[in-house]
N, C-alpha and C positions, 0 to 999 in steps of 0.2 A: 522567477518567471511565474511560476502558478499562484504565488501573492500580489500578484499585477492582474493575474486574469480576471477579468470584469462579464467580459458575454457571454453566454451562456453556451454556444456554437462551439468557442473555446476550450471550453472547462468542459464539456463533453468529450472533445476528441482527446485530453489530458486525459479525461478519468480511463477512456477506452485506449489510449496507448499503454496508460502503465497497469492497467489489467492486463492485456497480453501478453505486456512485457516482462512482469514480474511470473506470471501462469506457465509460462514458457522455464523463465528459469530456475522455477523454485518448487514447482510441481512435482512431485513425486513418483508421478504414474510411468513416465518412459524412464527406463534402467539408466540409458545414457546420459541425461540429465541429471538426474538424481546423481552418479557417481560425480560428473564437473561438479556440482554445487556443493555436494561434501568436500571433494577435493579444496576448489574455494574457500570453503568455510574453514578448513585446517588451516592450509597455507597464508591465509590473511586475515589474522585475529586483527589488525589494528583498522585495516580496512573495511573489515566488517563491523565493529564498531562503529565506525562513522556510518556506514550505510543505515543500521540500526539508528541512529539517530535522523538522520534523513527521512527515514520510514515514518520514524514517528511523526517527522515535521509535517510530512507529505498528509498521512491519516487527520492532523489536525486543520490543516487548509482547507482540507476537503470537507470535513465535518464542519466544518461553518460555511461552507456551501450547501450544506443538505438543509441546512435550515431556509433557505430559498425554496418555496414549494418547487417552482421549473427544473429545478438544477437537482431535487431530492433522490429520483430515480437510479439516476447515474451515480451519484455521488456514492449513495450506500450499497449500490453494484460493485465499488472500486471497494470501500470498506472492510464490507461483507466479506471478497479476497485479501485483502490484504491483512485482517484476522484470522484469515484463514491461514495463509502461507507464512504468517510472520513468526518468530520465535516464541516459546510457550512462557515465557516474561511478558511478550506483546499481548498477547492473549487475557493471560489472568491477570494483569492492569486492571484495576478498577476504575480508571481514567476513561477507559473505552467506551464506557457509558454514556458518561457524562454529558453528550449531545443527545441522551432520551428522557431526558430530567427534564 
């Protein structure tokens, strides 16, 4: 779906759902959350795996949307979180760059 997304309308309400949605789940700050998502992370090593891939695929969609000046803002909003929350492999990725080159 978000390799399809063309408008900009679109790829906006995308970048701002899975901001929340990952912010929500992978946030740190409320005790409750934090323990589901540890929990998650133990109990579904193969699942998290894939999501981990997923993640990555998602950061890269998007980062070729930011190269569109309209769609920049948003896009490096989702980014900006999603280096933020994502695993410290996603992080110190040298790849992550690579759209300020």
């Amino acid at each position: 779906l978000m390799q399809r997304a063309e408008r900009g309308v679109l790829r906006q309400e995308i970048c701002s759902t899975l901001h929340t949605l990952f912010s929500r789940i992978m946030d740190g700050t409320d005790p409750k959350r934090k323990r589901e998502w540890d929990a998650f992370q133990v109990r579904n090593v193969q699942t998290l795996d894939r999501l981990w891939t997923i993640y990555i695929q998602m950061y890269t969609i998007v980062s070729k949307w930011a190269r569109k000046s309209k769609h920049a803002m948003f896009s490096y909003d989702l980014m900006q979180r999603l280096v933020v929350l994502g695993p410290e492999s996603f992080y110190q990725n040298k790849n992550r760059d690579d759209i300020f080159q």
